[in-house]
C-alpha positions in Angstrom: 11.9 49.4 30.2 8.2 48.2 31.2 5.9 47.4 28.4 2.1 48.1 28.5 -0.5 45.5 27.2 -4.3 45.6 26.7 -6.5 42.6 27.8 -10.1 42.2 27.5 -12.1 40.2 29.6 -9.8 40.5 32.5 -12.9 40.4 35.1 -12.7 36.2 35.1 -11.9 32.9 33.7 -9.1 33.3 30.9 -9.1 36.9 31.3 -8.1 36.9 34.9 -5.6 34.2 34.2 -3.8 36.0 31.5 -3.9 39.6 33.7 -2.6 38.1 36.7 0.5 35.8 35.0 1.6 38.8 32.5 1.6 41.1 35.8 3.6 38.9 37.2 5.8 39.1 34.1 6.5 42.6 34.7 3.9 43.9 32.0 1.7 47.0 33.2 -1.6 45.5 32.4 -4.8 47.4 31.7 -8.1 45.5 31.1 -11.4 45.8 29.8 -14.2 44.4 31.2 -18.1 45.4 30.2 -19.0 44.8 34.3 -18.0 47.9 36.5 -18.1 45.8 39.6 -15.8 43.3 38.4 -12.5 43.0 40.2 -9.6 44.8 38.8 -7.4 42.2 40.2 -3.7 42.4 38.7 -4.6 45.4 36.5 -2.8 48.6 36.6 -6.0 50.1 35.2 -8.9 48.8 33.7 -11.5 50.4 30.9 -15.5 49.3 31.8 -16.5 48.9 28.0 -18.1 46.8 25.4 -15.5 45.3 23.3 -18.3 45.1 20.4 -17.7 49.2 20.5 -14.7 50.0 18.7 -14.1 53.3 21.4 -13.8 50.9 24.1 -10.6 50.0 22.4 -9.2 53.2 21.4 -9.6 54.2 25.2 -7.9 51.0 26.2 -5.0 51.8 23.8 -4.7 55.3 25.2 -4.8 54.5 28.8 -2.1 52.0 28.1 0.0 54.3 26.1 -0.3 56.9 29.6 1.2 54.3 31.8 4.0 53.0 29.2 5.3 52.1 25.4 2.4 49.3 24.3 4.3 46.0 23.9 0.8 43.5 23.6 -2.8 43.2 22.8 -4.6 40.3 24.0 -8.2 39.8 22.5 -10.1 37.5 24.8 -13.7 38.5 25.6 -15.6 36.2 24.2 -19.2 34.4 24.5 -20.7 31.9 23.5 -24.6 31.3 22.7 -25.8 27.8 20.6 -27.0 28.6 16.8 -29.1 25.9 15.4 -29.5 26.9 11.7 -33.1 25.1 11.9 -33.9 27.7 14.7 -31.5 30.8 14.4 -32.5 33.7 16.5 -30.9 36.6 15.4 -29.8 38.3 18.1 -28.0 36.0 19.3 -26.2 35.9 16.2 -25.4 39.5 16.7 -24.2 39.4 20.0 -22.0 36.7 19.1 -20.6 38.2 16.0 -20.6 41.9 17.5 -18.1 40.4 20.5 -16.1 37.6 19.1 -15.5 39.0 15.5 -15.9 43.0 15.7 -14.4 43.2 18.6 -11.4 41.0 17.7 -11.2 43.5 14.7 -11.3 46.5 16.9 -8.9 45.3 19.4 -6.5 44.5 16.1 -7.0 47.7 14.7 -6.2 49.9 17.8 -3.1 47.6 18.5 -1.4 48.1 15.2 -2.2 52.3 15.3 -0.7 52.4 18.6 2.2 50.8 17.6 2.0 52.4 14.8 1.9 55.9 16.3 4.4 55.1 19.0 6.9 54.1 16.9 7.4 50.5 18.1 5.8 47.5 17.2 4.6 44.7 19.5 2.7 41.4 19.7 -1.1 40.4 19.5 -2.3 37.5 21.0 -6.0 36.4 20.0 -8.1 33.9 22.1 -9.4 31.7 19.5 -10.9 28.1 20.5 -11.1 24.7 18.6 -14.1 25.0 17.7 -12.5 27.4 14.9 -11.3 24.1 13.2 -13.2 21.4 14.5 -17.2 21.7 15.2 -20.1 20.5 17.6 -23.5 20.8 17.0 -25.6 23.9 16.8 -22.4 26.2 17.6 -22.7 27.8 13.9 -22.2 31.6 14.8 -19.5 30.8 17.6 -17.6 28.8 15.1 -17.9 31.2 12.2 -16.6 33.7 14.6 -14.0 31.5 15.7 -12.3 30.3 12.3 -12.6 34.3 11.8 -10.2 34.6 14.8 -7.3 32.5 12.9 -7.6 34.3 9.5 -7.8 37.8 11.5 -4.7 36.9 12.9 -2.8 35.5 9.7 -3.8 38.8 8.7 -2.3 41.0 10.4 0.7 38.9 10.5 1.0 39.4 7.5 0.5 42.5 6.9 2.1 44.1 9.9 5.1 41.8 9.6 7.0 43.3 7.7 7.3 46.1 9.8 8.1 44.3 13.8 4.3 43.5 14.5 3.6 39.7 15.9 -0.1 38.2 15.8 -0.4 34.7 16.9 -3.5 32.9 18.1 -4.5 30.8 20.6 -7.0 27.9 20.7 -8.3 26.2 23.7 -10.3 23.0 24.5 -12.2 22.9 27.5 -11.1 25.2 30.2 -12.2 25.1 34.2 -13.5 28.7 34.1 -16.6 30.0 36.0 -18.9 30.0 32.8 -17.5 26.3 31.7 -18.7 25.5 35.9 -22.2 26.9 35.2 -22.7 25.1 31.8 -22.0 21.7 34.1 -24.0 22.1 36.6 -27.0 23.5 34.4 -26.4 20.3 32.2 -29.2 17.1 32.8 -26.5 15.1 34.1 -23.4 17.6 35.5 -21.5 14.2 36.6 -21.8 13.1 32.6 -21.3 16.1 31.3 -17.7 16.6 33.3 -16.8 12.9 32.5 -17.5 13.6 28.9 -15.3 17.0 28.6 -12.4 15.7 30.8 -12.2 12.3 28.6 -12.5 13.9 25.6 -8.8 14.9 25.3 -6.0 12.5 25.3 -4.6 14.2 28.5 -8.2 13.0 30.2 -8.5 16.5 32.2 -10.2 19.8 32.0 -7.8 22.6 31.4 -6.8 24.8 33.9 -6.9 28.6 33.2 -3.3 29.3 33.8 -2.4 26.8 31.2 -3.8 29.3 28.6 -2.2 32.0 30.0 1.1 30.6 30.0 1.0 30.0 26.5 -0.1 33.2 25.6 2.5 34.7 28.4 5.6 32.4 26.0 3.5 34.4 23.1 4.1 38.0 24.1 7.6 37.1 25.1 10.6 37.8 23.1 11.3 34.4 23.5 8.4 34.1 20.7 10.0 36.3 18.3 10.1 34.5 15.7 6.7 33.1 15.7 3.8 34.9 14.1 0.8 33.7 11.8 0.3 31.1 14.1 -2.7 29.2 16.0 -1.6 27.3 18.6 -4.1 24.4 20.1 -4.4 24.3 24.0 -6.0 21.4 24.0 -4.9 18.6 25.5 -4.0 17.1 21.5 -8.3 17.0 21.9 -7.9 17.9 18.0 -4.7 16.1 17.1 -7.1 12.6 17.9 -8.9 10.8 15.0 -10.8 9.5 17.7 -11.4 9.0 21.0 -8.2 6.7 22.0 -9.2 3.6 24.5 -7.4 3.1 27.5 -4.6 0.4 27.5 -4.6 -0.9 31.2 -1.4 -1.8 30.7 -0.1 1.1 29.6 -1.7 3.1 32.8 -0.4 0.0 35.1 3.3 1.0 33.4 3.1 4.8 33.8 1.4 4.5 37.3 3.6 2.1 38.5 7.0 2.0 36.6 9.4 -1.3 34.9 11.1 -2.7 37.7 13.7 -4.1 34.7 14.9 0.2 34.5 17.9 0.6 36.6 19.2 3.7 37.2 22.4 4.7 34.3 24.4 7.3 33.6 22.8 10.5 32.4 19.0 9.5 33.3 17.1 10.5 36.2 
């Protein structure tokens, strides 16, 4: 039987990502997006909405329902707008808060009373960041909003576990999406400001947006079903580092290049 699942912020980026690969899963996708021209891509149907409203949500989770049993909620839409505490312009706060915490709520809430009402529990997947455990400077209301995210979803973890519902969350580093683009090249220095998010990580590379999605993709899966409460760093171990490690020429010579002393045995290759 086909499964239903809700995604905001399907119109680009991580949003797009995620609609396109659980389509391709089988799931009967319907996104939100606040843009009416955006492209409904993979999307079986999409709700033109601001996730800070909780309606845009209950519509989601009814236009969903119409197509098939709801089997996911993916929280993504997001945005991000610097803080400084010295400086704080409230409105910006707002915006930020409104989006990335209400809306997280919202989209939580109307998962857990359509499952509720249906009979049938499902999964939630929540787009965190690491910024919800590690910080950078003058990010306060994204990071509030962020940490937010993980507790949200231990919540309802929780809560809803005992009766079949999954919440897990997802945290990413730097990802190549069309806003992460524009904040390069609007940077003083777009060449530094690449170099200095691609060797931040260990892995030394941006993410790619399908690398989230895959994730979340394993998330939704029953091959997830026995993970819940759960934030799970797509990161590139960016937050598993104490610091930034050097390179070893050596080691890069070794990996690049091989030990000529390794002869093929038994069982390898």
């Amino acid at each position: 039987m086909s499964r239903s699942v809700v995604v905001t912020g399907t119109g680009m980026g991580i949003g797009r990502a995620i609609a396109d690969r659980l389509a391709a899963d089988g799931w009967v996708v319907v996104g939100v997006e606040r843009d009416p021209a955006a492209d409904a891509g993979s999307c079986a149907d999409v709700v033109t909405g601001d996730t800070a409203e909780r309606g845009t949500h209950a519509e989601a989770a009814r236009r969903a329902l119409a197509l098939a049993p709801l089997g996911g909620w993916v929280n993504n839409a997001g945005i991000t707008e610097p803080t400084p505490l010295h400086a704080l312009d409230e409105d910006a706060v707002r915006a930020v808060v409104a989006i990335n915490g209400l809306g997280y709520l919202w989209g939580c809430a109307a998962a857990v009373e359509a499952f509720a009402a249906q009979g049938r529990p499902g999964a939630i997947v929540n787009i965190g960041s690491i910024h919800g455990r590690v910080s950078y400077p003058q990010h306060a209301a994204y990071e509030f909003t962020k940490g937010g995210v993980d507790a949200l979803t231990r919540s309802v973890a929780v809560t809803y576990g005992p009766y079949g519902v999954r919440a897990n969350a997802v945290a990413p580093g730097g990802v190549r999406t069309p806003h992460l683009q524009a904040h390069i090249a609007a940077s003083a220095d777009p060449a530094a400001t690449e170099r200095e998010l691609a060797q931040g990580p260990p892995l030394r590379r941006i993410a790619e947006p399908g690398e989230v999605a895959a994730v979340v993709a394993f998330l939704l899966s029953d091959d997830a079903s026995y993970v819940s409460g759960q934030s799970v760093a797509v990161d590139g171990a960016w937050t598993a580092a104490f610091s930034n490690p050097p390179d070893d020429p050596e080691l890069r010579r070794l990996f690049a290049t091989g030990r000529s002393d390794v002869q093929d045995e038994p069982g390898r290759g």
